[in-house]
TIBA-271649 format. One record per atom (N, C-alpha, C, O): residue number from 0; atom name; x, y, z. Coordinates in Angstrom, 1 decimal. Each point is the difference from the previous one (the first is absolute). Example, Ala and Ser with C-alpha at 12.3 -4.5 7.8 and 13.67 -1.06 7.14 Angstrom:
% TIBA-271649
{num->0	atome->N	east->13.2	north->-5.7	up->7.8}
{num->0	atome->CA	east->-0.9	north->1.2	up->0.0}
{num->0	atome->C	east->0.9	north->1.2	up->0.0}
{num->0	atome->O	east->1.0	north->0.0	up->0.7}
{num->1	atome->N	east->-1.4	north->1.1	up->-1.4}
{num->1	atome->CA	east->0.9	north->1.1	up->0.0}
{num->1	atome->C	east->-0.8	north->1.1	up->0.8}
{num->1	atome->O	east->0.5	north->1.1	up->0.1}
This chain:
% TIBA-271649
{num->0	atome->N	east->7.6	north->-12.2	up->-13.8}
{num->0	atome->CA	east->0.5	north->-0.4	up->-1.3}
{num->0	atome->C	east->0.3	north->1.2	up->-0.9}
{num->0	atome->O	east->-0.9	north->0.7	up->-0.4}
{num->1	atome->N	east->2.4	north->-0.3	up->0.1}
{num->1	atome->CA	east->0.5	north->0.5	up->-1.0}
{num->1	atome->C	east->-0.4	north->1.4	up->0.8}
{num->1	atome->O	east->-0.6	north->0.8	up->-0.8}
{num->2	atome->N	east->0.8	north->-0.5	up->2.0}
{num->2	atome->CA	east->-0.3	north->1.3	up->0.5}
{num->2	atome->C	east->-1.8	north->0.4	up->0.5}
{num->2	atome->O	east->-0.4	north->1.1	up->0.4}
{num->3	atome->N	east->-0.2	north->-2.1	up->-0.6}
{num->3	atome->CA	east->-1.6	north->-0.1	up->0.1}
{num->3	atome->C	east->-0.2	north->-0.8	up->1.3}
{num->3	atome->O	east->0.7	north->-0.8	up->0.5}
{num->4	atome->N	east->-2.5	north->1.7	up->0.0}
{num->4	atome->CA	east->-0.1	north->-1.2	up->0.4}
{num->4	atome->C	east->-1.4	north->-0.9	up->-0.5}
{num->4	atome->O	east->-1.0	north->0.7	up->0.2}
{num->5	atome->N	east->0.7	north->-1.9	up->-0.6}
{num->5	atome->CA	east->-1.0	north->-0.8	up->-0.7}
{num->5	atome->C	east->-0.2	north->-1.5	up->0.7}
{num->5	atome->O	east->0.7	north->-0.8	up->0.5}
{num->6	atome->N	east->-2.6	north->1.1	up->-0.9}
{num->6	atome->CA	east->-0.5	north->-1.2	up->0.3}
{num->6	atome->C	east->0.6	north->-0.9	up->-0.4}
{num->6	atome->O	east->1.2	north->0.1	up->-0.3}
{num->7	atome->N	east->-2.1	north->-1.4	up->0.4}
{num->7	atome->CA	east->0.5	north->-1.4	up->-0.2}
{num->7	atome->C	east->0.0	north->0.0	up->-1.7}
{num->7	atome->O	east->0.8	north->-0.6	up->-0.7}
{num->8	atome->N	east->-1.9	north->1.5	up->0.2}
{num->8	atome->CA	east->-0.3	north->-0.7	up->-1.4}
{num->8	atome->C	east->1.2	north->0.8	up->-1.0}
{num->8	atome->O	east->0.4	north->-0.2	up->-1.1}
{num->9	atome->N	east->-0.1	north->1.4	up->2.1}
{num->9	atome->CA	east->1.1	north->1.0	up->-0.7}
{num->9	atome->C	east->-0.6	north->1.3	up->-0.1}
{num->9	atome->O	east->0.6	north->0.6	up->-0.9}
{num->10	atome->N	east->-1.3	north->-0.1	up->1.3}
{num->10	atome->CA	east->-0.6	north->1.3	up->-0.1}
{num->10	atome->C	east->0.8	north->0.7	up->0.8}
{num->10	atome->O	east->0.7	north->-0.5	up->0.9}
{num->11	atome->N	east->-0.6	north->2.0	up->-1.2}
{num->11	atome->CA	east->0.5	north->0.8	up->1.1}
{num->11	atome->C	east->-0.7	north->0.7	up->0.7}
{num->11	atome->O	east->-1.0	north->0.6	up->-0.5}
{num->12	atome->N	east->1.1	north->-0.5	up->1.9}
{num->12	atome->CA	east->-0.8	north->0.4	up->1.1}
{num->12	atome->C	east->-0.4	north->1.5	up->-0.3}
{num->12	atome->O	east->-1.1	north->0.5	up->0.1}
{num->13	atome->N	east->2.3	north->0.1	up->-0.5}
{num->13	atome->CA	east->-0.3	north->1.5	up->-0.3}
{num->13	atome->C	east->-1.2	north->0.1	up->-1.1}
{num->13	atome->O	east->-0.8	north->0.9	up->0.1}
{num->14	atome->N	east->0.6	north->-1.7	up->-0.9}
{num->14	atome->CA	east->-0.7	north->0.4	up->-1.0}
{num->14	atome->C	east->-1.8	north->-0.4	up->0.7}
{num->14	atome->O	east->-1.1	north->0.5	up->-0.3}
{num->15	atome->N	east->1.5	north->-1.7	up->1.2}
{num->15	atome->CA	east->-1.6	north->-0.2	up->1.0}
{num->15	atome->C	east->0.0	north->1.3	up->1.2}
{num->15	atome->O	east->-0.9	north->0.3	up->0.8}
{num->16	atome->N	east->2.0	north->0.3	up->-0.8}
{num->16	atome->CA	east->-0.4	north->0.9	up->0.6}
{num->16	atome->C	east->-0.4	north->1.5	up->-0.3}
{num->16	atome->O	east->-0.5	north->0.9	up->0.7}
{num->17	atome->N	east->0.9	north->-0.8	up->-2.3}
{num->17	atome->CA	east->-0.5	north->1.2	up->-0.4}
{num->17	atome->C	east->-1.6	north->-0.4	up->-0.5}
{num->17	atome->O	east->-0.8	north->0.9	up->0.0}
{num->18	atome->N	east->0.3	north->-2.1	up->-0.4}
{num->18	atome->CA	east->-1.2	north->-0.5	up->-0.3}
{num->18	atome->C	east->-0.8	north->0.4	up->1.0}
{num->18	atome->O	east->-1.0	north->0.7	up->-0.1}
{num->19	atome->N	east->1.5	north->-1.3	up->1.5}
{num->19	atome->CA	east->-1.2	north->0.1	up->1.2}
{num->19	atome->C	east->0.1	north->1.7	up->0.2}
{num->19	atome->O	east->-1.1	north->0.6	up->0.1}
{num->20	atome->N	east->2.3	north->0.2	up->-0.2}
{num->20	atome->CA	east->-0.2	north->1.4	up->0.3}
{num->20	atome->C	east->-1.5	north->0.9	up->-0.7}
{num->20	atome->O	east->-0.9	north->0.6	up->0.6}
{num->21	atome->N	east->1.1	north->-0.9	up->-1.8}
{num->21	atome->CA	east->-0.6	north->-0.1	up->-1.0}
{num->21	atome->C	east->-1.4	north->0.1	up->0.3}
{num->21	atome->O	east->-0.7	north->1.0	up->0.0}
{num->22	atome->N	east->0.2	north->-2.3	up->0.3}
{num->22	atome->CA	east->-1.1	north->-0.7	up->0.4}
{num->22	atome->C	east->-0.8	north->0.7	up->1.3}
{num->22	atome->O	east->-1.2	north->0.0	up->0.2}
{num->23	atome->N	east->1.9	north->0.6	up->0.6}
{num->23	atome->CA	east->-0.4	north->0.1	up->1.4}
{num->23	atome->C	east->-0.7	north->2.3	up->-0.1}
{num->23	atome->O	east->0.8	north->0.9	up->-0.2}
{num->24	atome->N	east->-1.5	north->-0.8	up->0.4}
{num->24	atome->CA	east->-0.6	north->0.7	up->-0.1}
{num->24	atome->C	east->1.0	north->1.3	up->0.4}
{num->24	atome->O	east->0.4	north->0.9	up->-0.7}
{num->25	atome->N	east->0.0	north->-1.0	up->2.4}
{num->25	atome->CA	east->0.8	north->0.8	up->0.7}
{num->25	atome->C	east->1.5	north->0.0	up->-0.6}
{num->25	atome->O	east->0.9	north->0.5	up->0.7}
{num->26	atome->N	east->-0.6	north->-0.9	up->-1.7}
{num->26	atome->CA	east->1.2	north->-0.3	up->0.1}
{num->26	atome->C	east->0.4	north->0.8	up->-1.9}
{num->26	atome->O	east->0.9	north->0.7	up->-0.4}
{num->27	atome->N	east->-2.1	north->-1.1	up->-0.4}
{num->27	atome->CA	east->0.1	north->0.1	up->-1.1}
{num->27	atome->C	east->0.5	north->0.8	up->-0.7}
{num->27	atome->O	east->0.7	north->-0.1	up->-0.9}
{num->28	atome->N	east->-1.3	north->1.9	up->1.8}
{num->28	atome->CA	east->0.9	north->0.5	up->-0.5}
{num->28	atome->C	east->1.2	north->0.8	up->0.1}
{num->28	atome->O	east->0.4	north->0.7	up->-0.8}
{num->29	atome->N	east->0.1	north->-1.1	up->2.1}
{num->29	atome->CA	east->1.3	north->0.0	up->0.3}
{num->29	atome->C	east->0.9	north->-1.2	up->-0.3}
{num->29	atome->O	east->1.1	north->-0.1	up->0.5}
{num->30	atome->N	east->-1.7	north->-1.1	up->-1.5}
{num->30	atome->CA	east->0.7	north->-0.9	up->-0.7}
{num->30	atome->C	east->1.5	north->-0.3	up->-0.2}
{num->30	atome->O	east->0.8	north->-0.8	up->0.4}
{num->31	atome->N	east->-0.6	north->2.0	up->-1.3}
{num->31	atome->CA	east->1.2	north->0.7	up->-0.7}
{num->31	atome->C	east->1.1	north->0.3	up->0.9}
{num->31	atome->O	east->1.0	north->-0.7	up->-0.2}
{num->32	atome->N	east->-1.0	north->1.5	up->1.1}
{num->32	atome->CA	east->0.6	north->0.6	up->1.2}
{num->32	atome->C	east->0.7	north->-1.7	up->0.6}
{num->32	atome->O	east->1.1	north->-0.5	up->0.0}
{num->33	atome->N	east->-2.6	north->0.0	up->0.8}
{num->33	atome->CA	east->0.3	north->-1.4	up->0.4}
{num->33	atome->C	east->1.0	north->-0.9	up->-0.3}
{num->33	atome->O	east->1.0	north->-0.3	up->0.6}
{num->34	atome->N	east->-1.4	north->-0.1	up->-1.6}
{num->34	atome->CA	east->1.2	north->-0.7	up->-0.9}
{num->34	atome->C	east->1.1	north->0.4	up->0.3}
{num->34	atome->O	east->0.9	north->-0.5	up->0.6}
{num->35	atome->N	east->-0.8	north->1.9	up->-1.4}
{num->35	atome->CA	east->1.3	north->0.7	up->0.0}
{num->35	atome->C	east->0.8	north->-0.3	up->1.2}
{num->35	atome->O	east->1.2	north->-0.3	up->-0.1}
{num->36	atome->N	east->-2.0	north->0.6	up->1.4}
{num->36	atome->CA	east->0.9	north->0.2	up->1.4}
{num->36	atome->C	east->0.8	north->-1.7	up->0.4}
{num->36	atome->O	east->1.1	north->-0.3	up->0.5}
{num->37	atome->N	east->-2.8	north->-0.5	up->-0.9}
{num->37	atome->CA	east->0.7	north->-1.3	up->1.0}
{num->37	atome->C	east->0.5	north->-0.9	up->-0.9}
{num->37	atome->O	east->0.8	north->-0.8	up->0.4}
{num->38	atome->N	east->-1.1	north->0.8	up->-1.8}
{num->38	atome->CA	east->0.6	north->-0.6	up->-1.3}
{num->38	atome->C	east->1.3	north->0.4	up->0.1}
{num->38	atome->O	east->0.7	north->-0.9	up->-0.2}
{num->39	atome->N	east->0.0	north->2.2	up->0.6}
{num->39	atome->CA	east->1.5	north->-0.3	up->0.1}
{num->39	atome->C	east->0.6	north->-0.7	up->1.1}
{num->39	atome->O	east->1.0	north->-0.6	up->-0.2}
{num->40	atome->N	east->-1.8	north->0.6	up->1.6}
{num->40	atome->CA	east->0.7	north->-0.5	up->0.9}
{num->40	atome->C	east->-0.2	north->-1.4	up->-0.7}
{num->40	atome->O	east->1.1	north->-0.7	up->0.1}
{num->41	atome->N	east->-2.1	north->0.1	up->-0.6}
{num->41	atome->CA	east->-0.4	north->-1.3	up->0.0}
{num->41	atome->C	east->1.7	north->-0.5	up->-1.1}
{num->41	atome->O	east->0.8	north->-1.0	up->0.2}
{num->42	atome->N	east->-0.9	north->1.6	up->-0.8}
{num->42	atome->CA	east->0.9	north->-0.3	up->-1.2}
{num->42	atome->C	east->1.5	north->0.0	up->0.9}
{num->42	atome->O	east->0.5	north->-1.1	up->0.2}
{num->43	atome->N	east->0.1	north->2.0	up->0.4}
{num->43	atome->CA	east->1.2	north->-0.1	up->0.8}
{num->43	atome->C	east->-0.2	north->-0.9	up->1.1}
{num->43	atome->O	east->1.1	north->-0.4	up->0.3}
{num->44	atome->N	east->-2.2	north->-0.2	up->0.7}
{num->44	atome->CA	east->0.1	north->-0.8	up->0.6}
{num->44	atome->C	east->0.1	north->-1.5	up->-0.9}
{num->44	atome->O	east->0.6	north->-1.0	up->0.5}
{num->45	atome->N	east->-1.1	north->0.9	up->-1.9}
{num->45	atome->CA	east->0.3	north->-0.9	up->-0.5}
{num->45	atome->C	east->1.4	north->-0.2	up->-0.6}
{num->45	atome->O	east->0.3	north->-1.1	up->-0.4}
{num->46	atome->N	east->0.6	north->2.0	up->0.3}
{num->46	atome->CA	east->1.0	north->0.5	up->-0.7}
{num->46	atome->C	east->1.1	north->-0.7	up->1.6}
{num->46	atome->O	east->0.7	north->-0.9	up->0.1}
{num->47	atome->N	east->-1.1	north->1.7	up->0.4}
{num->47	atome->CA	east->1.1	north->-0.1	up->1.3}
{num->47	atome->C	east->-0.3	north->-1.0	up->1.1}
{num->47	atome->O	east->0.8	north->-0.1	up->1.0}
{num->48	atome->N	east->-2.0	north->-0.7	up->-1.2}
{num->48	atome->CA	east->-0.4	north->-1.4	up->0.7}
{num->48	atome->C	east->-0.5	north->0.4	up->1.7}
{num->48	atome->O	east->0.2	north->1.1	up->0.4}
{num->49	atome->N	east->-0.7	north->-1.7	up->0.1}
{num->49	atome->CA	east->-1.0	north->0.4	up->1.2}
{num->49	atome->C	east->1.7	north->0.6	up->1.4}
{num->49	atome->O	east->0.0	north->0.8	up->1.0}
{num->50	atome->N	east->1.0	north->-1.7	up->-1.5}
{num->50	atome->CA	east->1.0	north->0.2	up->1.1}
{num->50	atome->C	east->0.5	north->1.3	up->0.1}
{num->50	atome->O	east->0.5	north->0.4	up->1.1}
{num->51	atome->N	east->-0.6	north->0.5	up->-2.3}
{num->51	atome->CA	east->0.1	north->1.7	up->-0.1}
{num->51	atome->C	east->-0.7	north->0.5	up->1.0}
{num->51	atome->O	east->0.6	north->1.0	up->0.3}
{num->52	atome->N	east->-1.6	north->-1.1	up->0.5}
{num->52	atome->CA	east->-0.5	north->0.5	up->0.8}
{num->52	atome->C	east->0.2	north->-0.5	up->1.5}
{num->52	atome->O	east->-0.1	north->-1.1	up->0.6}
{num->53	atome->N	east->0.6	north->2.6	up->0.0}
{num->53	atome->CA	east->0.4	north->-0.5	up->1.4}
{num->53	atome->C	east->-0.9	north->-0.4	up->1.2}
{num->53	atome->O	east->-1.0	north->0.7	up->0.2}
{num->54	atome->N	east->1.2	north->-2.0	up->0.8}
{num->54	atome->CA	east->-1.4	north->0.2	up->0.4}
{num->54	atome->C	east->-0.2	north->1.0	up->0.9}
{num->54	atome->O	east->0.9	north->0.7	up->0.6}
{num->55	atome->N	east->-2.1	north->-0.6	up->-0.4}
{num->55	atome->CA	east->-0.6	north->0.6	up->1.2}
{num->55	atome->C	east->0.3	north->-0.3	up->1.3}
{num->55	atome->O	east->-0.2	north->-1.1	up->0.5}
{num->56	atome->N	east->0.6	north->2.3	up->0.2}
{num->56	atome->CA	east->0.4	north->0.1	up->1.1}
{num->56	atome->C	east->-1.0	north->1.0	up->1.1}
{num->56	atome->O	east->0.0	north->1.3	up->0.1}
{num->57	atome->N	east->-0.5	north->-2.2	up->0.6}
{num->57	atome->CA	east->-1.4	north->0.4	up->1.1}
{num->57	atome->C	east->0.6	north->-0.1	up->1.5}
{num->57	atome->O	east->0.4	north->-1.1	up->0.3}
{num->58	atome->N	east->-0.4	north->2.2	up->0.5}
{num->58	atome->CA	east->0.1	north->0.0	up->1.5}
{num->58	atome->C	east->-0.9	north->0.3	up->0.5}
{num->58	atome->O	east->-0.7	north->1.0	up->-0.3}
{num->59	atome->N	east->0.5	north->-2.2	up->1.3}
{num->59	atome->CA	east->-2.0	north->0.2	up->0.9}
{num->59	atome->C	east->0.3	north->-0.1	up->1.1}
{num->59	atome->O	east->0.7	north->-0.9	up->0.4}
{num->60	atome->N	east->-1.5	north->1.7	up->0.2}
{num->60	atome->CA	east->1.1	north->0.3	up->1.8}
{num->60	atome->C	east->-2.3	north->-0.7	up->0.6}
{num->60	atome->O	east->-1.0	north->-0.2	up->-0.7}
{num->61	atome->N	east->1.2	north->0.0	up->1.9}
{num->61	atome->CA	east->-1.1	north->-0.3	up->0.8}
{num->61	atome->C	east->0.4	north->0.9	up->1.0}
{num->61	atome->O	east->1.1	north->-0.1	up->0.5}
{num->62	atome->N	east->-2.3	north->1.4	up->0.0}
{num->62	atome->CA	east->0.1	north->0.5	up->1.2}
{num->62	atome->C	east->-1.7	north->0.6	up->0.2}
{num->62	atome->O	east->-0.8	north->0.6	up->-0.7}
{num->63	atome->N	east->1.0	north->-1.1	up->2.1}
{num->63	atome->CA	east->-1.2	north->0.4	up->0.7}
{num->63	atome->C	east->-1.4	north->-0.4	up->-1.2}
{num->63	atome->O	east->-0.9	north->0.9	up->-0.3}
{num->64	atome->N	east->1.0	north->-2.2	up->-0.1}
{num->64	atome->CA	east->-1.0	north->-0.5	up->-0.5}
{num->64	atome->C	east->-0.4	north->0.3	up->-1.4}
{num->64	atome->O	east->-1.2	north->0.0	up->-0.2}
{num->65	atome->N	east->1.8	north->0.2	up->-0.5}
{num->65	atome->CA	east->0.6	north->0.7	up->-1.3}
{num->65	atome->C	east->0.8	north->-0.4	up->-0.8}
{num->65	atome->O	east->1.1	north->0.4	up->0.5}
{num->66	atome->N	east->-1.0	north->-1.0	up->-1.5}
{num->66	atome->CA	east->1.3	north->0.0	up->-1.1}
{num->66	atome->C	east->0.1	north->0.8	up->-1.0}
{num->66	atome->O	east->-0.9	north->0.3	up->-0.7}
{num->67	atome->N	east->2.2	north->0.2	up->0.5}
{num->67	atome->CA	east->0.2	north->1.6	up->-0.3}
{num->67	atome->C	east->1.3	north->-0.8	up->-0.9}
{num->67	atome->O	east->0.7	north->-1.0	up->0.3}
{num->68	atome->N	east->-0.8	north->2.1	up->-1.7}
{num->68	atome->CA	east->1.0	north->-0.2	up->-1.1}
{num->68	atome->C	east->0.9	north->1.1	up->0.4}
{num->68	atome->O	east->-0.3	north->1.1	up->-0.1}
{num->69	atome->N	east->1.6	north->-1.7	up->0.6}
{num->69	atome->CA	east->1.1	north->1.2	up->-0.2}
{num->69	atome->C	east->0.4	north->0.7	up->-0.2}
{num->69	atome->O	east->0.4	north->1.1	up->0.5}
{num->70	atome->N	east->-0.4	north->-1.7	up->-1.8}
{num->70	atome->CA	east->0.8	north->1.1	up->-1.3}
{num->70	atome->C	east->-1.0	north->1.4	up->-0.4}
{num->70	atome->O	east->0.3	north->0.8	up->-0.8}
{num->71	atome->N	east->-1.8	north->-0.8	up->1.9}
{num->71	atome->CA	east->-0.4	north->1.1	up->-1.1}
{num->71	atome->C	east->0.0	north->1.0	up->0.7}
{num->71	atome->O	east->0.0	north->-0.3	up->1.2}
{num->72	atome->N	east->-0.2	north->1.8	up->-1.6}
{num->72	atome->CA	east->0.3	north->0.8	up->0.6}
{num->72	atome->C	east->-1.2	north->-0.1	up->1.1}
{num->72	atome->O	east->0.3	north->0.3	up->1.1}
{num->73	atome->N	east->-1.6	north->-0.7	up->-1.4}
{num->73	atome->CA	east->-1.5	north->0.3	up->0.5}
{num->73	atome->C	east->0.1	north->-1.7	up->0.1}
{num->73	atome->O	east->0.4	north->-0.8	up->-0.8}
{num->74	atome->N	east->-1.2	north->0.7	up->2.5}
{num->74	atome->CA	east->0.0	north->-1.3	up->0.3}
{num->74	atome->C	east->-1.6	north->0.3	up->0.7}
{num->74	atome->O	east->-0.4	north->0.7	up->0.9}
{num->75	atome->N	east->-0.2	north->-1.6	up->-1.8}
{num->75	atome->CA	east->-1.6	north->0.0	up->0.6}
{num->75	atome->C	east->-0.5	north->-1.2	up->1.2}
{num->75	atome->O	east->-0.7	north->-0.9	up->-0.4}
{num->76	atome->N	east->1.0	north->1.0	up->1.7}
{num->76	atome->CA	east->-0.4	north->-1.2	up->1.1}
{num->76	atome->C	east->-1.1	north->0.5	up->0.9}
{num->76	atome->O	east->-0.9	north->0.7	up->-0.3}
{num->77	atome->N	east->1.2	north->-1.1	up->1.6}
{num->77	atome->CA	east->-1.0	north->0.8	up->0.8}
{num->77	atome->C	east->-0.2	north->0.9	up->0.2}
{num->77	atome->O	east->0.9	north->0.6	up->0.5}
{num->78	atome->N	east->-2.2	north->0.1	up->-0.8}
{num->78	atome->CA	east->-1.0	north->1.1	up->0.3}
{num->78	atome->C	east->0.5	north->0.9	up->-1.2}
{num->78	atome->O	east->-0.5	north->1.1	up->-0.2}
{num->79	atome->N	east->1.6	north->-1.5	up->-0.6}
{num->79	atome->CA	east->0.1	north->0.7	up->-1.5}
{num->79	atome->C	east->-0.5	north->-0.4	up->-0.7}
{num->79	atome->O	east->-0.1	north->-1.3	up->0.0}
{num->80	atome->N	east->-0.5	north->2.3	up->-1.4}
{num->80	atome->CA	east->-0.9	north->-0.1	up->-0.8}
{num->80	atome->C	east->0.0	north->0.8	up->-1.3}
{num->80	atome->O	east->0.2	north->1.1	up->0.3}
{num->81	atome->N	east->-0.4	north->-1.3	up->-1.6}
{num->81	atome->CA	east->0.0	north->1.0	up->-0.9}
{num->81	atome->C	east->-0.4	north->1.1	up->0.2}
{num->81	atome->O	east->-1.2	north->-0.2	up->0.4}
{num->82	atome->N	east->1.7	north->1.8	up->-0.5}
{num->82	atome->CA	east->-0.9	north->1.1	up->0.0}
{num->82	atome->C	east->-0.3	north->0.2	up->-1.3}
{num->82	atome->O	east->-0.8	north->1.0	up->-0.3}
């Protein structure tokens, strides 16, 4: 609505989400920052509607008992492991 996005009763989500930032111990005082970062995306995803975003595109190969993501440089399957 009008570039927002809101509950049923008309609230804006952004503003329940700067509340809960707020509220939440870990979060409180990097609050400010928070907002800042995903409050813009949140506002241009509302601006430019969910179809602005391209979808995701995942290639998953199966070998030797393993399913392995393509695209990434580092493919973690059998007998590989984080160092």
């Amino acid at each position: 609505v009008n570039g927002q996005f809101v509950t049923d009763n008309g609230t804006n989500i952004f503003d329940i989400y700067k509340e809960e930032l707020l509220k939440n111990p870990y979060t409180a005082e990097n609050a400010r920052i928070a907002a800042s970062h995903y409050g813009s995306q949140l506002f241009d995803l509302a601006k430019n509607g969910f179809d602005s975003i391209p979808d995701l595109v995942l290639s998953i190969s199966y070998q030797n008992g393993s399913l392995q993501d393509i695209g990434q440089k580092v493919n973690y399957g059998v007998k590989k492991t984080i160092d």
